[in-house]
Structures are given as structure tokens and as C-alpha cells.
N, C-alpha and C positions, 0 to 999 in steps of 0.2 A: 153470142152475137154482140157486134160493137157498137154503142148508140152513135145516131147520125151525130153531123157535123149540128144541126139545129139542136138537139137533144143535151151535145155538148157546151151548148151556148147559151144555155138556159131557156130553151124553146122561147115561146112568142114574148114571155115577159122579159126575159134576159137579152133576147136582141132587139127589142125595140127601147132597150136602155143604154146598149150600145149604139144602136142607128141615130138615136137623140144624141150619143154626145157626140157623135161623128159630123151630124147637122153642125152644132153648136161649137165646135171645134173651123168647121167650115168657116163659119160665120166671124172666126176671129184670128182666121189665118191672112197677113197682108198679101200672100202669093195668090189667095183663089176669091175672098171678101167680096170682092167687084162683080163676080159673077153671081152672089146671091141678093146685090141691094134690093132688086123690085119683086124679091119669091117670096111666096103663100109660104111661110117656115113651116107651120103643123102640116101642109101638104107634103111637103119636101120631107119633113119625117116618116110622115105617113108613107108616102112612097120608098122612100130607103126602106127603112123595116118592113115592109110587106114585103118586096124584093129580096131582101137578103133572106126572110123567114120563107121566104119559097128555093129562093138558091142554096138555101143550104139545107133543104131537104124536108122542112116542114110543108103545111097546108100551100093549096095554090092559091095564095092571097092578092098577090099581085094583077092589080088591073090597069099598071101604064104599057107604056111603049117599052120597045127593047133598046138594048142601049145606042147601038146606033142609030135610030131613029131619033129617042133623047137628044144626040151630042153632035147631030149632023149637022152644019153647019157654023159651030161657034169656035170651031178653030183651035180648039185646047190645046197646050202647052205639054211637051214633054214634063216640063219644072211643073208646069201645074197637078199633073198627073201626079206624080212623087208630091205633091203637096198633100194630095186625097189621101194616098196609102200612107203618108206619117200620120193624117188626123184620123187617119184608121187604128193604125197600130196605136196613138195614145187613149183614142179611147176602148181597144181592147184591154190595154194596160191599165187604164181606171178602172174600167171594170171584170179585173182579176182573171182574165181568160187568158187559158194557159197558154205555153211557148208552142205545143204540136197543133191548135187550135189558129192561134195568130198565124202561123206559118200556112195553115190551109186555107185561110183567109185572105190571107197576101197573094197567096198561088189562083185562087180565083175571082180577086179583085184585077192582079196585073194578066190574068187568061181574056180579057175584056179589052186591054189596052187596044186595041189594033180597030175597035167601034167607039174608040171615045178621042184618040188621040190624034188631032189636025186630020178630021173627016167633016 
């Protein structure tokens, strides 16, 4: 049997050290910075890592909104999109998650594009 997508990612300790640096990455990219000056950041992790730890197949931790819901209205950026999936892939790459891992991660970060992107 092949462990999930979460199990490969370190379950809840190993993605919530990704979802932090993906925050923190957020936080210091010039393309998307603007869209987190006035956010709760430990919220903002909190919600990434519960999400990702339930999307990728662990506990159903997740108690926000769906993504559409999130994204409706603030109009995001193609450029801005591609800005999230590199501060995704570097901090997959910081934190040593392999190349078939990153790539199923990419596959169902950009599977979401169409609820986040100028909605």
C-alpha cells in the first residue's frame, strides 16, 4: 500500500513546517506582500496547514471557507497566482520534499486556480 500524499510530507509536523514557510515566503515576495500587510500571520498559518493537512489526505482539520469563498472578490492576478506556486515549490525545496511530492502538490495547488484566480 502507498502512504498518502500527507504521510509523504511529513504528516501534520512536516506540513505545517512547510505551510509556515510558505506564509513567510508570502510575506516577502514584492508580487503578493500587499495582500498580507493587515493578516493575523499565525492565523494565516494556521489555516494553510490545516488545509493542506486535510487536502492532502490527513485529519479533517480544516475549519475555514473554501477557496472560492476565500478569494472571491480581491481579484488575484494571474502573476500573482504563479507568485504562491514558486513560494510553494521554495519552501517544498527548503524543506527537502521530493521532486514526485512537489509535482502533486503543484497539480493540486494549480487544480484550485479557476476559485482563486480574478473571481
Amino acid at each position: 500500500m502507498t502512504a498518502s500524499l500527507y504521510e509523504r510530507l511529513g504528516a501534520t509536523t512536516g506540513i505545517t513546517d512547510i505551510a509556515n514557510d510558505v506564509v513567510e515566503n508570502h510575506l516577502k515576495n514584492p508580487a503578493i506582500a500587499n495582500r498580507f500587510k493587515s493578516t493575523d500571520v499565525n492565523a494565516l498559518k494556521n489555516g494553510a496547514a490545516t488545509f493542506f493537512i486535510m487536502g492532502t489526505g490527513g485529519p479533517e482539520v480544516y475549519k475555514g471557507k473554501d477557496m472560492l469563498a476565500t478569494h472571491k472578490g480581491m481579484n488575484i492576478s494571474a502573476i500573482e497566482f504563479m507568485a504562491v506556486l514558486d513560494d510553494a515549490l521554495d519552501a517544498m525545496a527548503k524543506n527537502n520534499v521530493g521532486q514526485r511530492e512537489q509535482e502533486e502538490v503543484l497539480f493540486v495547488l494549480y487544480s484550485m486556480r479557476a476559485d482563486i484566480v480574478l473571481v
